[in-house]
C-alpha positions as CSV (number, residue, x, y, z in Angstrom):
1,X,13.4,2.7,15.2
2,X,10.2,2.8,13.1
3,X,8.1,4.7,15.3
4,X,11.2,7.2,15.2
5,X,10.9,7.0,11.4
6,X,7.0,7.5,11.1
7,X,7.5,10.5,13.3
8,X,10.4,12.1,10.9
9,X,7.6,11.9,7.8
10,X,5.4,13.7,9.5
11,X,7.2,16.4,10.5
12,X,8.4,16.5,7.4
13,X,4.4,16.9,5.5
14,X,3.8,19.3,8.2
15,X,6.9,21.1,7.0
16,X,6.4,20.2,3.4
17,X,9.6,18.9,3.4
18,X,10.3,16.8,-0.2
19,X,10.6,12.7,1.3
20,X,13.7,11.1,0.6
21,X,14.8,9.3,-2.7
22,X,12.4,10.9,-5.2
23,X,12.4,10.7,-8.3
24,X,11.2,14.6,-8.9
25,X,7.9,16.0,-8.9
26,X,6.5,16.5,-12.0
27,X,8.3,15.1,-15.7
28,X,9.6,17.8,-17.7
29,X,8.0,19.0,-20.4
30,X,9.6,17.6,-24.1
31,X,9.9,14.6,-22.9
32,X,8.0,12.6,-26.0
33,X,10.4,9.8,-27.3
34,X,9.2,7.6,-24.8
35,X,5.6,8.4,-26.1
36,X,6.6,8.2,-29.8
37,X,8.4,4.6,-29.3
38,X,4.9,3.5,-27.6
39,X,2.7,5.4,-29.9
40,X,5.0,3.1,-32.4
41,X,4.1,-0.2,-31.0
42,X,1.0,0.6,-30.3
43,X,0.2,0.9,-34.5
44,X,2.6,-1.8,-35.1
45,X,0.4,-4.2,-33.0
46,X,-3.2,-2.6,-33.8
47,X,-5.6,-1.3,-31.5
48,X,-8.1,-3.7,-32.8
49,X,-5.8,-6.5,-31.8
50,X,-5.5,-4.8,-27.9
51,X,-8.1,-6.4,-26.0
52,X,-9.8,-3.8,-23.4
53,X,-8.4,-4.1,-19.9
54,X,-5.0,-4.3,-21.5
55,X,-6.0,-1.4,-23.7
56,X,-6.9,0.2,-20.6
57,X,-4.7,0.5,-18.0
58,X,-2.5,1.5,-21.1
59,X,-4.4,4.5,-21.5
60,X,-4.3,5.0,-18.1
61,X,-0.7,4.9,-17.1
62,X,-0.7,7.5,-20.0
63,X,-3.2,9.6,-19.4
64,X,-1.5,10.3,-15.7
65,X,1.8,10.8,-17.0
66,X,0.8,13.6,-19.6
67,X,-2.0,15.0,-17.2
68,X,-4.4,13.9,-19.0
69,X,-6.5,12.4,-16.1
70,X,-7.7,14.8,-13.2
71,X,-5.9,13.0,-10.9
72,X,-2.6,14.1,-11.7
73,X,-0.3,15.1,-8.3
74,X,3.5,15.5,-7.8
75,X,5.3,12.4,-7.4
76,X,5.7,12.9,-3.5
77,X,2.2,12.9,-2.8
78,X,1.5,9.4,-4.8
79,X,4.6,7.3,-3.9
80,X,4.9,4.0,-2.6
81,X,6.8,5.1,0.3
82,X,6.0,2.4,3.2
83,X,6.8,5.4,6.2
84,X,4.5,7.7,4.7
85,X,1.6,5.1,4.6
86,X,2.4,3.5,8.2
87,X,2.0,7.8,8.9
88,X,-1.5,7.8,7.6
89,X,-0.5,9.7,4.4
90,X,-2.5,8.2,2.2
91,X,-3.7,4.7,1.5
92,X,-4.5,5.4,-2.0
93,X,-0.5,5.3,-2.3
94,X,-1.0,1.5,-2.4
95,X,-2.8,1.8,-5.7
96,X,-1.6,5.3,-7.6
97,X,2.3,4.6,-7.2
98,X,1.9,2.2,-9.8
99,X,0.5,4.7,-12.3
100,X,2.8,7.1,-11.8
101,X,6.2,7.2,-13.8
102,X,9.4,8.9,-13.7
103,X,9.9,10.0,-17.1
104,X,8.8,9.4,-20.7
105,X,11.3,6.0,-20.7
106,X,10.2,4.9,-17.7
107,X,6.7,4.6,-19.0
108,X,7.9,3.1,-22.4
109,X,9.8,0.3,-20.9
110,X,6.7,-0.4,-18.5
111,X,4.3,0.0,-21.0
112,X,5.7,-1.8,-23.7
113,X,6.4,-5.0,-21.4
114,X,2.7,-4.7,-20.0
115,X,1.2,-5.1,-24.2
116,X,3.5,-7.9,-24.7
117,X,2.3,-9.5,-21.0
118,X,-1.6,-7.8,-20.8
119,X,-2.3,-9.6,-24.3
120,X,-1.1,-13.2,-24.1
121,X,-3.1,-13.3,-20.1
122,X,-6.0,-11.4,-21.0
123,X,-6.9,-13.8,-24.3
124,X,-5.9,-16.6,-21.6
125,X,-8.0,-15.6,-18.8
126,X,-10.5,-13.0,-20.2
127,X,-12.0,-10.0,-19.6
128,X,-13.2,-10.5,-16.2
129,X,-10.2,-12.2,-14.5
130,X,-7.9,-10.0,-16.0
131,X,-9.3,-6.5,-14.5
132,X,-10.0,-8.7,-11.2
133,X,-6.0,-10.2,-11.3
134,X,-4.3,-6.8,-12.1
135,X,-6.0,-5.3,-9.3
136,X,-5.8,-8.1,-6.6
137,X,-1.6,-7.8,-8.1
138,X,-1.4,-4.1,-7.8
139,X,-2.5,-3.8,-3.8
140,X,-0.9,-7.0,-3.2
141,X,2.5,-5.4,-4.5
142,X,2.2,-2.5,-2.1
143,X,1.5,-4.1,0.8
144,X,4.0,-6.7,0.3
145,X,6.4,-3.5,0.0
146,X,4.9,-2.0,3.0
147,X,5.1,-5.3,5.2
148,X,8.7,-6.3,3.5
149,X,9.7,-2.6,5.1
150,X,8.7,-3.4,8.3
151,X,9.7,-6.9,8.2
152,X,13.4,-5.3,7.9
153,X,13.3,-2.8,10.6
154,X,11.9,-5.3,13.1
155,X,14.2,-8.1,12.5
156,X,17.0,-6.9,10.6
157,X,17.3,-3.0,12.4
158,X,17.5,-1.8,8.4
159,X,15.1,1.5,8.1
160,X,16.2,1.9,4.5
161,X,13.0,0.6,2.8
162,X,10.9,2.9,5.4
163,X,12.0,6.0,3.5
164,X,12.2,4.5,-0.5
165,X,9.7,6.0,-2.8
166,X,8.8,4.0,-5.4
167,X,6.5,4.7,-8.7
168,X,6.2,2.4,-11.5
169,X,4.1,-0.5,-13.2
170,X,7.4,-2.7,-12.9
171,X,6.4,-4.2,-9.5
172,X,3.2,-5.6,-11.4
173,X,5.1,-6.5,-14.7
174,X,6.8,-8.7,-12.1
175,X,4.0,-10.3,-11.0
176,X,2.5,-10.8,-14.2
177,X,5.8,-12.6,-15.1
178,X,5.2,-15.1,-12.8
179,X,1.9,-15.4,-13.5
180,X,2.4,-15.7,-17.2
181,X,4.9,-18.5,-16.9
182,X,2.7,-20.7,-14.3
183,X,0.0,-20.5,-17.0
184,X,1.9,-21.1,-20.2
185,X,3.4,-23.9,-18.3
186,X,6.7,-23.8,-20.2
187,X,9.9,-25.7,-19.3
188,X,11.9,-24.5,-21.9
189,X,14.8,-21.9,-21.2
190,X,15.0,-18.1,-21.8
191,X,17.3,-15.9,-23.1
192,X,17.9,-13.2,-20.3
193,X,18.6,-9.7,-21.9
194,X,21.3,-11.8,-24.4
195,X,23.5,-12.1,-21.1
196,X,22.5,-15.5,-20.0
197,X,20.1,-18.8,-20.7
198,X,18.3,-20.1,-18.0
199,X,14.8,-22.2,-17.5
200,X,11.9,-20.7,-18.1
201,X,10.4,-20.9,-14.5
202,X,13.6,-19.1,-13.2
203,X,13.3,-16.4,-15.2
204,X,11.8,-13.8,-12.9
205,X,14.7,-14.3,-10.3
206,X,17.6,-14.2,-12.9
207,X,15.7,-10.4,-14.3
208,X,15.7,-9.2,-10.7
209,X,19.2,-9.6,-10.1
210,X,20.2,-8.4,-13.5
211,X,17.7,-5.4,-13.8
212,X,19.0,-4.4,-10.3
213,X,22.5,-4.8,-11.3
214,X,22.2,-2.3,-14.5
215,X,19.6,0.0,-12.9
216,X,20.7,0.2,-9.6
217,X,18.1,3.0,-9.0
218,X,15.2,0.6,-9.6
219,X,13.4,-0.6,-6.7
220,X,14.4,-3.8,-6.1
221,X,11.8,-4.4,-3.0
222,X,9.3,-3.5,-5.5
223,X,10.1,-6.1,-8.0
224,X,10.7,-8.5,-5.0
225,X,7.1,-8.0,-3.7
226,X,6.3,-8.1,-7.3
227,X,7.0,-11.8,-8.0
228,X,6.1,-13.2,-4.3
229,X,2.6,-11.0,-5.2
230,X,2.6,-13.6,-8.4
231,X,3.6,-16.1,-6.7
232,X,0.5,-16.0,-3.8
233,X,-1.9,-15.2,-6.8
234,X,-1.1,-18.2,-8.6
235,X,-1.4,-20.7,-5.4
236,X,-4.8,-18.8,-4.0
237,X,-6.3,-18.9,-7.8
238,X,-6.0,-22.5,-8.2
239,X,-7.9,-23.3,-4.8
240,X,-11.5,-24.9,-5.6
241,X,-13.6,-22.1,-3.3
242,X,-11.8,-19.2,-5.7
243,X,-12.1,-21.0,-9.4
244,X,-15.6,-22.0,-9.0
245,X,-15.7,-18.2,-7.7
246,X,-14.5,-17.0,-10.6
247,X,-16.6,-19.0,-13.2
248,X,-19.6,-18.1,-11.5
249,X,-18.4,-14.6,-12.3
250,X,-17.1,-14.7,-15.6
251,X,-20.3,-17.0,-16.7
252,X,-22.6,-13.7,-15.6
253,X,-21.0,-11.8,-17.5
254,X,-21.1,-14.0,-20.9
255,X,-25.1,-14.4,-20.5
């Protein structure tokens, strides 16, 4: 049962015992293509024309992958891994696993999805609520994970997502998918990865199955928790109490 679980992960810290389904510890050194492709985009698109949270969390996501950050730790330590937190190993897991990435492509993929996305919301919703709606996304992911684990112990017996260990901005990059296409307000229809056509507002589903169906190592829980993280956001944001909230903050900040 879960308790049962809990119990195995922390005989296993005491032990220092490597949890389950990890993706390694560190990324091996060489690994630059990932960083030339982005370094690529990055002067394709201009730095002047990145505005600063995007710009940010960029810098971020790379600064922890090549250690350039004093906060760099082996992926086991920084995991999403739902058993470990339920353990009381570490609620900062909640918000480092999504700074943390596998390898160089990893952090590509993620990072180039997160200038096209970061952009186009942050010149929609500005400085202010985009810092405030990446961060409210990122915990919101991880806790979704985290309740989505226990969920399927409880009712379904399944102790599989217990033990997963996730890293990765991709559970975000979901969120901000739904978030993006709430606010464009398109009703169009999308080309999914030149496989299929379908509407717009379907979009994120149709990715979730595919992207788990051609990378069946991705975590599809995360992604899951990614888009129902969006999908919360975007019905608690457009409650009176929260927008008058936020123009009271963003207004302070333009004085």
């Amino acid at each position: 049962d879960i308790h049962t679980k809990i119990q195995l992960v922390r005989e296993r810290e005491v032990q220092q015992i490597p949890y389950p389904r990890m993706f390694g510890h560190r990324r091996n050194q060489g690994q630059n293509l990932g960083l030339i492709l982005l370094a690529s985009q990055v002067m394709q698109i201009g730095l002047e024309n990145i505005p600063p949270v995007t710009l940010a969390i960029l810098a971020i996501n790379v600064g922890v992958f090549y250690d350039l950050l004093d906060i760099a730790q082996p992926l086991s330590h920084v995991c999403l891994q739902p058993a470990a937190i339920l353990a009381g190993y570490g609620l900062e897991r909640l918000v480092l696993s999504a700074f943390y990435h596998a390898s160089d492509m990893h952090l590509y993929y993620n990072m180039s999805s997160w200038l096209w996305k970061g952009r186009q919301l942050e010149h929609m919703l500005g400085t202010v609520e985009m810092g405030v709606m990446v961060a409210v996304l990122t915990v919101l992911t991880s806790v979704l994970m985290v309740a989505l684990a226990v969920g399927a112990d409880l009712v379904w017996g399944y102790h599989g997502l217990l033990g997963e260990c996730a890293v990765g901005f991709s559970g975000v990059l979901f969120a901000l998918k739904v978030v993006l296409q709430r606010l464009s307000q398109d009703t169009g229809h999308v080309n999914i990865m030149g496989a299929f056509t379908v509407p717009v507002k379907y979009a994120f589903w149709a990715e979730l199955v595919l992207i788990q169906m051609l990378v069946p190592n991705a975590s599809f829980s995360g992604h899951l928790c990614g888009i129902l993280a969006g999908i919360i956001y975007c019905f608690v944001r457009t409650q009176p109490f929260v927008v008058a909230a936020v123009n009271a903050v963003s207004n302070s900040f333009n004085r």
